[in-house]
C-alpha positions in Angstrom: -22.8 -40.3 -27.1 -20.0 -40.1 -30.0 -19.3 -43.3 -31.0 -15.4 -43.4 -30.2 -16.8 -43.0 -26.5 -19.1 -46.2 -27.1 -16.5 -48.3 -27.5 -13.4 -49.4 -25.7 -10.5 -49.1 -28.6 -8.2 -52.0 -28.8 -5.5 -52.4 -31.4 -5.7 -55.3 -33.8 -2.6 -57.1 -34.3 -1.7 -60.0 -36.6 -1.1 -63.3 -35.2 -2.5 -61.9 -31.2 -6.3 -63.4 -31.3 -8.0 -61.6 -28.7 -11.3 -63.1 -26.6 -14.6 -61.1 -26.9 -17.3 -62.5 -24.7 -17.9 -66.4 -26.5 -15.7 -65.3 -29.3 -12.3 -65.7 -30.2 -11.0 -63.1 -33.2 -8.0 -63.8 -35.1 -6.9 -60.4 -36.9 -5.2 -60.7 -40.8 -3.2 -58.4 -42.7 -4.6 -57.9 -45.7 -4.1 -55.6 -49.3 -6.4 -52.4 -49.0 -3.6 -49.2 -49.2 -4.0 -47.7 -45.5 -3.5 -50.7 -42.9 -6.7 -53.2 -43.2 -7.7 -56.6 -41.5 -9.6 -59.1 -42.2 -10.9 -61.3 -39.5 -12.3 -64.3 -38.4 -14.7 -65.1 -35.8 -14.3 -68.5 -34.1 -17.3 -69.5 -31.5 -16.8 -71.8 -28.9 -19.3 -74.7 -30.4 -17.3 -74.1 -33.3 -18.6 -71.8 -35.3 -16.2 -69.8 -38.0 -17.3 -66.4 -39.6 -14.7 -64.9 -42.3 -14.5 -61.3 -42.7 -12.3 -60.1 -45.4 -12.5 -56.2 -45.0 -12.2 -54.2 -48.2 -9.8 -55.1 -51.3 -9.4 -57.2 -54.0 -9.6 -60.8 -53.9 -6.0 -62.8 -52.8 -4.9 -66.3 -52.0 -4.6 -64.8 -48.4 -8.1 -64.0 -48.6 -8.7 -67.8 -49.6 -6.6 -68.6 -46.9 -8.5 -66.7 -44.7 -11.7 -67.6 -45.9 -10.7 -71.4 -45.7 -13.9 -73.3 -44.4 -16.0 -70.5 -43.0 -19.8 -71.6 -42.3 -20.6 -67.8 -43.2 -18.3 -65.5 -45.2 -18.4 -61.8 -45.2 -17.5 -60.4 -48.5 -17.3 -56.8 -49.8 -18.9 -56.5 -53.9 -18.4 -53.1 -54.2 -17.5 -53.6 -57.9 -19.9 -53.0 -60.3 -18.8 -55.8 -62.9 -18.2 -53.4 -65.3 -15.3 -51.6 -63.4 -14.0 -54.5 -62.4 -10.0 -54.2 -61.8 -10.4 -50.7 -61.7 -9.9 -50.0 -57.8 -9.1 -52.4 -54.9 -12.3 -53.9 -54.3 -14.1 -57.2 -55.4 -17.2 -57.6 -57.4 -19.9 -60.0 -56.9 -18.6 -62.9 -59.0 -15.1 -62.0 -57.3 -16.4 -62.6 -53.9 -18.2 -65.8 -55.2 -15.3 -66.8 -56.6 -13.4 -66.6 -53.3 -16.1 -68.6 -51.5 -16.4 -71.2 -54.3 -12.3 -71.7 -53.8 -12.4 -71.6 -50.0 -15.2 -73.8 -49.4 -17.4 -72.0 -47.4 -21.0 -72.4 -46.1 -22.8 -69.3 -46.7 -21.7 -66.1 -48.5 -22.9 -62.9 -47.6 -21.8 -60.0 -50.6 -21.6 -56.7 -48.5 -20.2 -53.2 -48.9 -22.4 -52.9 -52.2 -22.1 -49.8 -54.3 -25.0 -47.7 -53.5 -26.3 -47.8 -57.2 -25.7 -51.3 -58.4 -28.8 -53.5 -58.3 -28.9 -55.6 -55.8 -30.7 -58.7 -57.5 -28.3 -58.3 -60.4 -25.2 -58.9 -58.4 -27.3 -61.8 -56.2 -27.5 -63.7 -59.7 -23.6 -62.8 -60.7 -22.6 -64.5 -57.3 -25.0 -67.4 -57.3 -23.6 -68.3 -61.3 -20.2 -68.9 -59.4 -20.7 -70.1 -56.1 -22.8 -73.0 -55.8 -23.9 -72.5 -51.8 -26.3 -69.8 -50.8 -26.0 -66.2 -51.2 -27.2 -63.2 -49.2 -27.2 -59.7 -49.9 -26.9 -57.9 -46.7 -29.1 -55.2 -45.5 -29.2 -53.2 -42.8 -30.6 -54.6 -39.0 -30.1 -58.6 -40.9 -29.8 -61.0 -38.4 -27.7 -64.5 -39.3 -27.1 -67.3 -36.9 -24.5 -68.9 -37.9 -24.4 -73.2 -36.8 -21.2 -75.1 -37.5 -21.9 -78.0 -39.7 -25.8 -77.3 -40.2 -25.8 -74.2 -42.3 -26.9 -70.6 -41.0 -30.3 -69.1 -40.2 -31.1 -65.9 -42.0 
């Protein structure tokens, strides 16, 4: 099965927060070139999962980020091309957690040659909760108030 057939397409929409199974998922416009959103995820017991998409880091994605137990964050930067394209290095998307407050950060999207211990240390010498570099099949459970479970 192609995978536009596996799933049922709905339009995101700023401001409309749609209702998937236990979830509610409140769509953001954010910076990126073609149209991009950010999201959070907000369970009923309360939990809140920021996901800020690609680009660089904003006070909208602060904003957005504001008070997430877990925040999803693209480091596809390499710290020495920082600024050079619209995309956040580690110690960007640290930085951005550090400001909004959030639980857990978790640095995806990584460029397929950076090290991935090297940009674990960048983000943990700004951010002073924990730090996870995603891999594939990772499972998080994410508990409002208590932390996550990796």
């Amino acid at each position: 099965q192609e995978l536009h057939e596996a799933f049922a397409e709905e339009p995101l929409e700023e401001g409309v927060a749609p209702e998937v199974g236990k979830m509610r998922i409140e769509p953001w416009l954010v910076e990126h070139g073609d149209e991009t959103y950010a999201a959070v995820l907000l369970g009923q017991e309360g939990s809140r999962l920021a996901y800020l998409a690609d680009g660089p880091a904003s006070e909208e994605c602060i904003r957005i980020a504001h008070g997430a137990d877990l925040l999803l964050a693209e480091a596809t930067l390499p710290q020495e091309y920082a600024g050079h394209a619209p995309h956040m290095t580690a110690a960007d998307a640290a930085g951005l957690a550090q400001e909004a407050g959030v639980g857990v950060l978790v640095l995806t999207h990584v460029w397929p040659t950076t090290d991935r211990g090297t940009i674990q240390r960048e983000a943990e010498t700004v951010f002073d909760g924990e730090v996870v570099v995603a891999e594939e099949g990772a499972v998080i459970e994410v508990l409002p108030g208590e932390g996550t479970r990796i």
